[in-house]
C-alpha positions in Angstrom: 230.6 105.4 116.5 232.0 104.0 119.7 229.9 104.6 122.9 232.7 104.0 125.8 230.6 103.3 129.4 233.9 101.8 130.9 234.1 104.4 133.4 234.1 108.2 133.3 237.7 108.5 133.1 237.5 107.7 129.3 237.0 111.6 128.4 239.1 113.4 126.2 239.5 117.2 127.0 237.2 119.7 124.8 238.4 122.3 122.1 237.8 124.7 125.0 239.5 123.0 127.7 242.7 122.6 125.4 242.5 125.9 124.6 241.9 127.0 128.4 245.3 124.3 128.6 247.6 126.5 126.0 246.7 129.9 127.3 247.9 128.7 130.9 250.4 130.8 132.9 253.3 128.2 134.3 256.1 128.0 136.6 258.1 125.7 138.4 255.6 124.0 141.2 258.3 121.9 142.7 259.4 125.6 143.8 255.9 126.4 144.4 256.0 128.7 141.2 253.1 127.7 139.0 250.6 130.4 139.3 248.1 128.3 137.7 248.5 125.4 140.1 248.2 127.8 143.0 245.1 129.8 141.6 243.7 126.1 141.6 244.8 124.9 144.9 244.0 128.4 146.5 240.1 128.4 144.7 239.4 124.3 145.8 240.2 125.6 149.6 238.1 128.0 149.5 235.1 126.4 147.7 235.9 123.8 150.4 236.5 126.3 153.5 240.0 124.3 154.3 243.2 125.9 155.3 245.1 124.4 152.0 245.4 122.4 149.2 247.7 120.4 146.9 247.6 119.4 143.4 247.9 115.7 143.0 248.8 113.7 139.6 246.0 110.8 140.9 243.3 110.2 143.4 245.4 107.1 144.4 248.1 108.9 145.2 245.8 111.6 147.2 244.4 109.3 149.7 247.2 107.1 150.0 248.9 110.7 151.0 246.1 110.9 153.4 246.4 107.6 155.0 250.2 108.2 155.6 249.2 111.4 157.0 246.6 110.2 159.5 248.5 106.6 160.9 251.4 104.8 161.7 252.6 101.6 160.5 250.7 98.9 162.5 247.4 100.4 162.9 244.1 99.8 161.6 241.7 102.2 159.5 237.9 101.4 159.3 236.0 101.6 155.8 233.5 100.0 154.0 234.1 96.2 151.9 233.6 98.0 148.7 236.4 100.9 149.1 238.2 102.1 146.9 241.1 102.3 149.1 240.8 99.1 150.1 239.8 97.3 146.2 241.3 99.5 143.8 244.8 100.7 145.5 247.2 97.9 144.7 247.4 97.4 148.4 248.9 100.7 149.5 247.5 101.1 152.2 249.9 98.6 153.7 252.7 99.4 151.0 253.2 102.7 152.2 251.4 103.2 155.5 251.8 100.0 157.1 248.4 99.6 157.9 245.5 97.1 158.4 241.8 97.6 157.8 238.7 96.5 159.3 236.4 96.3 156.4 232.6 96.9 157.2 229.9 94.7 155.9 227.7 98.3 154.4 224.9 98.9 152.3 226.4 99.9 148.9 229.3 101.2 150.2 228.1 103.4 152.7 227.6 102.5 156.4 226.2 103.8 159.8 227.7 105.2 162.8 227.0 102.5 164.8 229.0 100.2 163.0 231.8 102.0 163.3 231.7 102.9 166.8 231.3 98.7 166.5 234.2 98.1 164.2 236.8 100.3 166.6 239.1 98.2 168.6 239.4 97.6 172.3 242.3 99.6 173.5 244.5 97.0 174.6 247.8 96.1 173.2 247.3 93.1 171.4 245.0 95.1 169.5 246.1 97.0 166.3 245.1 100.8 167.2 242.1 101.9 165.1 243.3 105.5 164.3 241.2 106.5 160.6 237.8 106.1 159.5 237.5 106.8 155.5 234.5 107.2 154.0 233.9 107.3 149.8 231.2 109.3 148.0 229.6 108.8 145.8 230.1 105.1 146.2 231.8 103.1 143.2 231.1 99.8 143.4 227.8 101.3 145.0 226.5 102.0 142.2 227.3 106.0 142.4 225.3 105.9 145.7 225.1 109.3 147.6 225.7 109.5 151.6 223.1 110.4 153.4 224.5 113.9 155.4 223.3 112.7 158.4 224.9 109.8 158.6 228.2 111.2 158.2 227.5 113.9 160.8 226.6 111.2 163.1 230.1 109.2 162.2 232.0 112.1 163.2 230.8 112.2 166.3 232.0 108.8 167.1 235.5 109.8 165.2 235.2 112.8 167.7 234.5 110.9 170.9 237.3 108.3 169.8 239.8 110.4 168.4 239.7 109.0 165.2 241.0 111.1 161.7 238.4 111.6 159.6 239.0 111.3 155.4 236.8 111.7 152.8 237.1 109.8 149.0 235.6 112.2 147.1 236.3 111.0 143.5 233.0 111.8 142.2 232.2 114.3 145.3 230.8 116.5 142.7 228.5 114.3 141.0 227.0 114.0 144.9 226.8 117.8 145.5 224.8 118.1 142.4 222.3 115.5 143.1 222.1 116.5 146.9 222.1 119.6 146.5 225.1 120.4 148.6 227.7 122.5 149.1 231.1 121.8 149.3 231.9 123.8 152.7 229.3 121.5 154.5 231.9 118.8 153.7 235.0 120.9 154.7 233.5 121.8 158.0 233.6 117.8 159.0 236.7 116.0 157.0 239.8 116.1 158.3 241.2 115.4 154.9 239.4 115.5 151.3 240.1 114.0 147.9 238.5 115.2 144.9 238.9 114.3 141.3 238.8 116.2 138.0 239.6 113.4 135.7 235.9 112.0 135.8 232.4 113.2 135.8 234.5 117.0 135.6 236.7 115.8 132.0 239.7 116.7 133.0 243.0 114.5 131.6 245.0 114.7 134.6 244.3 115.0 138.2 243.4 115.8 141.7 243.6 117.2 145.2 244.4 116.7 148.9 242.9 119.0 150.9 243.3 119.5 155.2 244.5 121.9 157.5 248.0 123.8 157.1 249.8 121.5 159.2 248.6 118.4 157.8 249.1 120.0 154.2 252.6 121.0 155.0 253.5 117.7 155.5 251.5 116.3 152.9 253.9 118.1 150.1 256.7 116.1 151.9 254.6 112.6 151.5 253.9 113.8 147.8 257.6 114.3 146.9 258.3 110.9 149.1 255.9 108.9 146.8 257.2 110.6 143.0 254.2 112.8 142.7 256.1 116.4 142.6 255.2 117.6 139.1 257.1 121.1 137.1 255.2 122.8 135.1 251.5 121.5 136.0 249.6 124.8 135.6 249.0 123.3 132.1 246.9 120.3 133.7 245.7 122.6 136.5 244.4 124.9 134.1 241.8 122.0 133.0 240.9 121.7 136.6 240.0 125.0 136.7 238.1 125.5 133.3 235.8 122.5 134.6 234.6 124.0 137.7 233.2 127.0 135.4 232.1 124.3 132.6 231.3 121.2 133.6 229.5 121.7 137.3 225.9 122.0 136.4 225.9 119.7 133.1 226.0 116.3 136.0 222.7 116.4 136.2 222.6 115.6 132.3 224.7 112.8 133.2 222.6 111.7 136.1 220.0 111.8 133.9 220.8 109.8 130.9 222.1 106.8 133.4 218.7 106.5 134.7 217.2 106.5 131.3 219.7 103.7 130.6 218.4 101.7 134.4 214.5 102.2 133.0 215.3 100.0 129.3 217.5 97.8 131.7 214.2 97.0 133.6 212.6 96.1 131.0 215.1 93.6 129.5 213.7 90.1 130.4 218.0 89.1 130.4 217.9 91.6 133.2 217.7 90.3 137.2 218.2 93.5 139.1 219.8 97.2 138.7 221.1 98.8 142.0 219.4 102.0 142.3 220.8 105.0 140.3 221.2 108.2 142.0 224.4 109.3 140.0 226.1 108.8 136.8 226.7 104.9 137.1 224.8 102.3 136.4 225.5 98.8 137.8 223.3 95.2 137.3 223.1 91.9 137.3 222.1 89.4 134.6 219.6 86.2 134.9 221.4 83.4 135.5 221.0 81.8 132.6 222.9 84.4 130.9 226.8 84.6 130.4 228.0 88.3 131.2 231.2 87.5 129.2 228.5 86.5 126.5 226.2 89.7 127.1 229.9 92.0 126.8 230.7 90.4 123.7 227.5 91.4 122.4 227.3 94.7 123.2 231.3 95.2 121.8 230.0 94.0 118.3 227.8 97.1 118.5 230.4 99.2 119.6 229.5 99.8 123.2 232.0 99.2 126.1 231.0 98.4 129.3 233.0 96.4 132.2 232.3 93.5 134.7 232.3 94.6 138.1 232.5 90.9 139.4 230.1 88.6 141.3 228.1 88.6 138.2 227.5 92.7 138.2 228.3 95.0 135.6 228.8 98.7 135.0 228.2 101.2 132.6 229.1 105.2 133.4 227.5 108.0 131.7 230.4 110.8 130.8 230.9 114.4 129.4 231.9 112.3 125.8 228.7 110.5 126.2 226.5 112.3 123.6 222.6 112.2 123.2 223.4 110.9 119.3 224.8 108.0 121.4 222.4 107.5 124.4 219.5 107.0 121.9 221.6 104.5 119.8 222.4 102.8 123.1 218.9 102.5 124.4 217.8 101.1 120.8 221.0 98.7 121.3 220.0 97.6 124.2 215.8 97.0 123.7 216.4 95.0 121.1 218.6 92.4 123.0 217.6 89.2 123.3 218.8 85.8 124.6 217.4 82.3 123.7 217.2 80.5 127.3 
């Protein structure tokens, strides 16, 4: 048995899901003819309260849409050190947008409105035009932090005042609704642009979604096509999408759950310096040290547990719909029986 904590994109799709897969109605979407896509796009709007959305093959590929939709080459978005944008995007940002960033120095990936209204440019020339703030949540390298509401109500008042777009990460958005107790409308009432994800905590194979107004969306199918993402007949991976939202909403929590059951052994490890506070389905920490992480991997791979290295001496586990209860009690006896000679 192999208990893969790499990430939650390691899920394979159920019986039910495939089944839910087969049974789809399709159609051409580069037409706009997939009925399944559209049910899809037309049922995220709503849940969302935006004018429309569009079926993406990627996250990546749904914010870097974003950013091309909200700036012009040459000017300068504001987000936190740890985005995923910024880390995990191969640099498109600057590929295909042409624009800079000024990174904020947050607190697990999230950060106030005052440092943004700090981090915005002065409006002369030999500035580069701050024109986006982008915002991820939950938080990835974070530790699957949640945004306090608040706190984003309070940075769209300075994106208000400044005339700054407004976009919104939301990879793991739903594993943040569930814990917060959100909804999704609260969200779509102050982004100007969303991505969400179906390929993690939700289990889907394949993809995501842009969401914004109908002008912005209108010209976001353009971007799509621009950057290779029009797809034929994708009712088949829509149809996953759409089977998770009935499925796989309310079993997070379980997720949630197990990950803090994994933090509480971790605590008790006397290998163990810190764990970031767990609020979600990921679990990052730090070994002593006196204790190699490459040597602490190795160890866990000969019992058949995956995990990664985050960098800066942190590493990460994720809790996932393939993550089993037969395997979160093998991992906790795994890991309470480690032990290190100093």
């Amino acid at each position: 048995m192999t208990i893969d904590l790499r990430s939650d994109t390691v899920t394979k799709p159920s019986t039910e899901m495939l089944n839910a897969m087969m049974a789809a109605k399709v159609g051409d979407d580069v037409f706009r003819e997939d009925p399944t896509v559209r049910e899809l796009e037309e049922r995220v709007a709503a849940l969302f309260g935006m004018d429309r959305a569009l079926f993406f093959p990627s996250g990546t590929m749904a914010n870097q849409t974003a950013i091309k939709l909200h700036t012009q080459p040459g000017e300068q978005l504001i987000c936190d050190k740890y985005a995923h944008v910024y880390n995990y995007e191969s640099g498109g940002l600057s590929f295909n947008s042409g624009v800079s960033c000024k990174l904020i120095d947050g607190e697990k990936g999230m950060f106030t409105a005052k440092q943004v209204s700090d981090a915005i440019n002065p409006s002369e020339y030999w500035y580069a035009k701050t024109s986006m703030v982008e915002i991820e949540n939950t938080t990835n390298k974070g530790g699957g932090a949640c945004w306090d509401f608040q706190e984003i109500l309070n940075i769209k008042e300075v994106c208000n005042r400044h005339d700054l777009r407004f976009h919104l990460d939301g990879a793991r958005i739903w594993n943040a609704l569930v814990a917060k107790n959100e909804s999704a409308r609260q969200y779509g009432d102050i982004f100007d642009s969303i991505s969400v994800c179906f390929s993690k905590g939700l289990g889907c194979p394949v993809g995501s979604i842009l969401l914004g107004d109908e002008v912005k969306m209108q010209q976001a199918l353009r971007i799509r096509k621009v950057f290779g993402g029009n797809m034929r007949q994708a009712g088949y991976l829509a149809a996953a999408a759409l089977f998770a939202l009935d499925n796989n909403m309310e079993r997070l929590e379980e997720d949630h759950r197990k990950a803090k059951e994994i933090g509480a052994v971790l605590g008790r490890l006397p290998v163990v310096k810190s764990i970031d506070p767990i609020e979600t389905n990921i679990v990052i920490f730090e070994l002593k040290d006196t204790i190699d992480e490459l040597e602490f991997i190795k160890l866990l791979d000969s019992q058949n547990v995956q995990i990664i290295a985050m960098g800066g001496g942190k590493l990460r586990m994720v809790t996932h719909l393939d993550y089993t209860q037969t395997m979160h009690e093998r991992l906790l006896a795994i890991l309470s029986s480690i032990t290190f000679d100093d």
